[in-house]
C-alpha positions in Angstrom: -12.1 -15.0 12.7 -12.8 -13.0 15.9 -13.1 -9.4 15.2 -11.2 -7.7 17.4 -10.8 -4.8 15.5 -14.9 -3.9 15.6 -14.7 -3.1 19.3 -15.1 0.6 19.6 -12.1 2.4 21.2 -14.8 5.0 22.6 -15.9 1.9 24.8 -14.7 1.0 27.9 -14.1 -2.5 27.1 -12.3 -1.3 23.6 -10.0 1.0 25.3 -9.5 -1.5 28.2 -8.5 -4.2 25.9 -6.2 -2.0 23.5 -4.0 -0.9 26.8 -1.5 -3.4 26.3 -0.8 -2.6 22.5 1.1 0.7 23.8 3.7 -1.7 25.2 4.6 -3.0 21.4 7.7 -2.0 20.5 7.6 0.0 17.3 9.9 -1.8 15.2 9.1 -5.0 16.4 8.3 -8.1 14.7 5.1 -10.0 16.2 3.2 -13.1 15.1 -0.3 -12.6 13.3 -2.8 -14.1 16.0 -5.4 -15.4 13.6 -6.9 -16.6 10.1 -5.1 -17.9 7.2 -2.1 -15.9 8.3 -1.6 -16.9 11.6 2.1 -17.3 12.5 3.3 -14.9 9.8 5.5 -12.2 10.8 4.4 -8.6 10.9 5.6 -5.6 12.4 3.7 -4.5 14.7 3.0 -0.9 14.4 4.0 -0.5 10.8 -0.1 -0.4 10.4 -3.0 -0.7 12.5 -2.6 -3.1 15.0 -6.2 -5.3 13.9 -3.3 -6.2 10.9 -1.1 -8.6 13.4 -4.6 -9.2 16.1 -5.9 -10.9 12.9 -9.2 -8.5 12.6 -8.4 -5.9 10.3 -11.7 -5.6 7.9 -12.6 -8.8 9.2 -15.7 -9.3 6.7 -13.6 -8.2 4.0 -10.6 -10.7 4.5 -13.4 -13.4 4.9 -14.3 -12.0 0.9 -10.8 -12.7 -0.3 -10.7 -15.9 1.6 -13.9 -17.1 -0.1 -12.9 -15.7 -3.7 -9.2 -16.5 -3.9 -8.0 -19.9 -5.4 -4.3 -21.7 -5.1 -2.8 -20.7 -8.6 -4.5 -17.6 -8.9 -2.8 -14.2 -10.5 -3.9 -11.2 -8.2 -3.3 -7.5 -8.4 -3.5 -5.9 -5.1 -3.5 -2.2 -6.2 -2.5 0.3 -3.5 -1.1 -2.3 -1.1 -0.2 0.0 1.4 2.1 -2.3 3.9 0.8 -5.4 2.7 -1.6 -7.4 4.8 -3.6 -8.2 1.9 -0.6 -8.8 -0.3 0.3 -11.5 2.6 -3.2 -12.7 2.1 -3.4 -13.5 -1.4 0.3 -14.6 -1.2 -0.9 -17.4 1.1 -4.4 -18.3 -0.8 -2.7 -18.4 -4.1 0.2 -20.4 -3.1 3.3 -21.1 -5.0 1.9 -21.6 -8.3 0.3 -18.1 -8.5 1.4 -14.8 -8.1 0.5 -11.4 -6.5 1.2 -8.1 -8.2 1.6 -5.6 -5.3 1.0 -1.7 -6.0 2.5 1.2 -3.7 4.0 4.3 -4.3 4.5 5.6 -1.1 8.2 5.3 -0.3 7.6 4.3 2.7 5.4 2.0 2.1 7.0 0.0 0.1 9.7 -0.7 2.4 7.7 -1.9 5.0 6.0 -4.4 2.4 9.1 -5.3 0.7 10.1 -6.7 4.8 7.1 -8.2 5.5 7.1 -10.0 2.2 11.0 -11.1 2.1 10.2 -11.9 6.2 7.8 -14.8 5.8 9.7 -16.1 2.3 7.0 -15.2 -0.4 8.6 -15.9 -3.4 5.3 -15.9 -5.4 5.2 -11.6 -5.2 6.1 -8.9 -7.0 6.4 -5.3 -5.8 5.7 -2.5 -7.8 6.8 0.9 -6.1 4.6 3.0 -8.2 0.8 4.2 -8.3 -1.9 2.1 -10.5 -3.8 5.3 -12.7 -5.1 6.4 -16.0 -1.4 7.6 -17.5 1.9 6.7 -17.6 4.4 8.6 -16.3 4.8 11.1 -12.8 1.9 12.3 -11.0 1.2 14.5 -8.2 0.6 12.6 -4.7 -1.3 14.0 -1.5 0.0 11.9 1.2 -3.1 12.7 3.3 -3.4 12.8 7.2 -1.6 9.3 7.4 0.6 6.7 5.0 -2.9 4.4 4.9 -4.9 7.7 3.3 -2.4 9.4 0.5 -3.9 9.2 -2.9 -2.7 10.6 -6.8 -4.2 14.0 -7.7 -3.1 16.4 -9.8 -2.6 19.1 -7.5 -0.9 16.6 -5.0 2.7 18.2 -3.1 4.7 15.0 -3.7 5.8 13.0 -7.2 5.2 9.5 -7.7 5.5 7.1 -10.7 1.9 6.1 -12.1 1.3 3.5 -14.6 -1.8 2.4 -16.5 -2.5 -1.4 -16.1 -3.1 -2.1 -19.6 0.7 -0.7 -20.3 2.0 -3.1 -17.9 0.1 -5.7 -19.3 0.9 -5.2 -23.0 4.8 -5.2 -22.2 4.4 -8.0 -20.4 5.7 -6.4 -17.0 2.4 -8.4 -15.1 -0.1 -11.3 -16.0 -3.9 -11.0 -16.5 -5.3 -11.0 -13.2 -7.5 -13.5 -12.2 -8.6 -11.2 -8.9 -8.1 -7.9 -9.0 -8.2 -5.7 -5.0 -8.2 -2.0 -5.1 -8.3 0.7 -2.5 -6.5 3.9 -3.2 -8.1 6.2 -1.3 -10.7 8.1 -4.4 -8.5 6.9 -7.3 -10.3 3.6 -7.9 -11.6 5.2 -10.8 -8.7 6.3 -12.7 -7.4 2.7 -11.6 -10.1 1.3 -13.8 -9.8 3.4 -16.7 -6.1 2.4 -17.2 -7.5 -1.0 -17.1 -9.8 -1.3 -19.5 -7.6 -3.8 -21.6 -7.3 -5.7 -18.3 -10.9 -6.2 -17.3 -11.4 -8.4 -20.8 -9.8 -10.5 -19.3 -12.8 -10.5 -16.5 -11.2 -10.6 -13.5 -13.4 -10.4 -10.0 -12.9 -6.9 -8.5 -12.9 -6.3 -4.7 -13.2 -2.6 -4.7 -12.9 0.5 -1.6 -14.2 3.8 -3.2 -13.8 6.9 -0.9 -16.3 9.6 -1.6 -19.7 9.1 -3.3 -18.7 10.7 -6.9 -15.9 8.7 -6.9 -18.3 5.4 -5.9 -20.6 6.3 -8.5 -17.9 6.6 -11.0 -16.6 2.9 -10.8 -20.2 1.6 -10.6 -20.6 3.2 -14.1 -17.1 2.1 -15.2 -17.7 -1.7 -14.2 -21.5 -1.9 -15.4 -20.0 -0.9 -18.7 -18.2 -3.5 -18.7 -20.4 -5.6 -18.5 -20.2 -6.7 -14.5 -22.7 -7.1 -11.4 -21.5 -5.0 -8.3 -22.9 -5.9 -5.1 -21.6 -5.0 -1.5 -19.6 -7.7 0.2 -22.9 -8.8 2.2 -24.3 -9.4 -1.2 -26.6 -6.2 -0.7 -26.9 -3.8 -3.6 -24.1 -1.5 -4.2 -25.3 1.5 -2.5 -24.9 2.8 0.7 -21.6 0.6 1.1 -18.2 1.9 0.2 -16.9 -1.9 0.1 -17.7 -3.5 -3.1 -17.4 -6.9 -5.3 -17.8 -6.9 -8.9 -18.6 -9.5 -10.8 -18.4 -10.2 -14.7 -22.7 -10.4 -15.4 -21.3 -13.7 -17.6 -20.6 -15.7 -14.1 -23.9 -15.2 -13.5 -25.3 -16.8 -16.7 -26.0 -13.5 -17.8 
């Protein structure tokens, strides 16, 4: 997978190459150039463009890719528009499934077309955030739709759920890989899934913000799981994590 994406726009060569994206039309559909996608539909500017090049968090796809097995459950918690709902849609296959979290209106729209677009039958949406209560929370929708997170003192409303609520009623199924990246949540994500990590699950984890990092590292090494970065370095200095349960590793 060529990253495309990792070419700095404040190079000439970067800025060169990303002249021809301005002539994209915004609501059009464009095939994904690249990886296990390629030939999937995708609206072009619904995200950043590296989504439909085929280089968006290049060394993080290549993660997923590695991890994810056909008849897989996965939970991709804040899924934003969806390219990693696509993703595990595709790795998974029919016999699995993908449990996709958004609450941004927004959104959800946009992953509910790409989705129904290229004829995933194996996903379900969920238009609410992943947290450490059930019920309506408050929402800062940040300085773009990729960046809004849940906070208390957030302008907006959204529906928020625990995991392990979801799980006991049956509304999901134990996740077998769980992806998170809600923008300095992740935290409260894991709390609410505390019932749901028994289960052991591999966690590919984004933290923003390094009380926020520490607090998951706690969270996971609690219970009972090895986090490294997605090199396989050690878990600091790197805001791009995979966790591990420490019984995988004949621990």
């Amino acid at each position: 997978m060529i990253d495309l994406s990792g070419i700095s726009n404040s190079k000439f060569v970067g800025r060169v190459l990303r002249l021809p994206l301005r002539l994209v039309p915004k609501e059009g559909a464009v095939r994904i150039l690249q990886g296990p996608l390629r030939g999937k539909r995708w609206i072009a500017r619904s995200s950043n463009h590296g989504c439909w090049l085929g280089s968006y968090e290049a060394a993080k796809q290549r993660k997923v890719i590695e991890l994810v097995r056909p008849g897989m459950v996965c939970w991709d918690v804040g899924a934003n528009v969806g390219i990693y709902t696509l993703l595990l849609a595709e790795l998974v296959g029919a016999r699995g499934r993908v449990f996709a979290f958004e609450p941004v209106a927004r959104n959800v729209e946009l992953l509910q077309r790409h989705v129904e677009m290229n004829g995933y039958g194996n996903v379900r949406i969920f238009p609410s955030a992943l947290g450490d209560f059930d019920g309506e929370g408050g929402f800062d929708s940040g300085p773009n739709t990729s960046m809004g997170h849940v906070t208390a003192g957030g302008p907006l409303k959204v529906s928020c759920s625990r995991a392990d609520t979801l799980l006991a009623a049956g509304e999901v199924e134990a996740p077998d890989v769980i992806k998170i990246d809600v923008e300095g949540a992740e935290a409260d994500v894991l709390r609410g899934a505390s019932g749901a990590m028994q289960k052991r699950p591999m966690v590919l984890l984004a933290t923003h913000g390094e009380s926020a990092h520490r607090a998951c590292l706690d969270l996971l090494a609690a219970s009972g799981y090895k986090v490294h970065a997605l090199d396989g370095g050690p878990p600091e200095g790197t805001d791009e994590v995979v966790a591990v349960a420490s019984s995988e590793f004949g621990a």
